[in-house]
N, C-alpha and C positions, 0 to 999 in steps of 0.2 A: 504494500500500500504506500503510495507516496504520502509525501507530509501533507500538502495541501490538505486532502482529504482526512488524513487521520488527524490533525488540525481541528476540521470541521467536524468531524465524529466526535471529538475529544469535548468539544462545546457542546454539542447535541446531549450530550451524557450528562456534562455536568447542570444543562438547564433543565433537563429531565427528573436530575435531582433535584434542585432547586424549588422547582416549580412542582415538587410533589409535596413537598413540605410548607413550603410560602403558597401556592397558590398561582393562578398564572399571571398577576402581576405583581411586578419588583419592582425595587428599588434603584434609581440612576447610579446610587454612590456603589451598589453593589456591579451593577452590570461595569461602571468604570473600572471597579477594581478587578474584574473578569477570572479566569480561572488559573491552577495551574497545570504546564504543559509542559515535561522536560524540563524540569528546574527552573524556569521560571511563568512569570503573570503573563497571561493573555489576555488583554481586557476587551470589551465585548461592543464599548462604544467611545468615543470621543466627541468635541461638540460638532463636528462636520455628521451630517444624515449617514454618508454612505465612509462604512469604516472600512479599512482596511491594517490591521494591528500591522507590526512590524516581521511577525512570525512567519508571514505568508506575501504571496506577491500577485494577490487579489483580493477584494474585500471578501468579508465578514458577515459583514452585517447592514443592514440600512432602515433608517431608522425617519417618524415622523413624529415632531415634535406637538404638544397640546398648543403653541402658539404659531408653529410655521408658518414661516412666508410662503410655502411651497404649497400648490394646490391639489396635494396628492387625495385621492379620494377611492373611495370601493365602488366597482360596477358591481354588474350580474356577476359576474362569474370570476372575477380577478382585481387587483388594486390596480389600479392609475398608480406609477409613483415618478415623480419629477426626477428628469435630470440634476445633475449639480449645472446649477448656472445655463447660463444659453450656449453655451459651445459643447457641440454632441462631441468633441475630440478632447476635451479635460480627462486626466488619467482615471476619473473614479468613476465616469461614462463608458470610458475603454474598458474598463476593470469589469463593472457589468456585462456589456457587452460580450466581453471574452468568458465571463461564466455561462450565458448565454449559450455559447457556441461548444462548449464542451458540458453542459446539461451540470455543473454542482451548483450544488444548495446551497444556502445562505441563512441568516438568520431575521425575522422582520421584527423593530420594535415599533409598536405605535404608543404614542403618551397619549393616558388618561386622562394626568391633571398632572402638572409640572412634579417632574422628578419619581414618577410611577407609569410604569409601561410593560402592555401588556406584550405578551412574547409569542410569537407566533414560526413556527418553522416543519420541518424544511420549506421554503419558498423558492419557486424557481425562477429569473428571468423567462418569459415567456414570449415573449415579442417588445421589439424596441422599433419605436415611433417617433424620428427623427424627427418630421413635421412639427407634432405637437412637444416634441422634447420631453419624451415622456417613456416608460417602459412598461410593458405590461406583465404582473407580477404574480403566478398561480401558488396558492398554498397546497401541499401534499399532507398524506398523511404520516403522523410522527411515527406510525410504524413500519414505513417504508425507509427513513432516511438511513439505516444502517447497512439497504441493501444497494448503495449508489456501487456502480461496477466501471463507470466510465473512467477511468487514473490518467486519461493526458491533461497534460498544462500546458 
């Protein structure tokens, strides 16, 4: 298994935990302090939406805040969620993009009410919408993410 992946397994676990005992909404100071991974922290968010920790060389996670500027919203069947910024070429658009095209998961926080967000995963890039600067983001079931098989990066 590459790191990427066992990375993202390694978080899937530990929000599994988490969120068996808290409930499925946490805490920001906890989600920043994130998990650990091979001797050291991997933390789960920072203040940018779409994270990408230092551990891996795609994001993480992406996140919608209780006051964002960003118009990400739920359809029928998937999120709306906003590019960073207007330029579809910024590394954390590319970074999507690129999970996109090799199918791994990620992690979605949405805030409740400032500093508590509920967790939702595996999520997949499902389509990107260059037009509206936007991606379209399908939630799977938590008990499929441990059988992701796809390992390019």
């Amino acid at each position: 298994m590459d790191n990427d992946l066992a990375v993202r397994l390694a978080a899937f676990q530990w929000l599994a935990e988490k969120t068996k005992t808290m409930g499925d909404v946490l805490p920001y100071a906890m989600l920043i302090e994130g998990f650990p991974y091979e001797s050291q922290r991997v933390p789960l968010v920072a203040p940018q939406g779409i994270f990408k920790p230092k551990v891996l060389d795609l994001p993480l996670t992406i996140r919608t805040t209780p006051d964002s500027p960003y118009p990400d919203k739920y359809a029928r069947d998937h999120l709306d969620y906003s590019y960073r910024g207007t330029n579809p070429g910024h590394t954390d658009n590319v970074g999507l993009r690129k999970l996109m095209s090799i199918n791994r998961p990620l992690i979605y926080f949405y805030g409740i009410v400032p500093g508590r967000y509920l967790v939702v995963w595996p999520v997949y890039i499902a389509a990107d919408n260059p037009d509206q600067l936007r991606f379209s983001v399908q939630v799977d079931d938590k008990n499929t993410a441990n059988l992701v098989q796809d390992t390019k990066t």
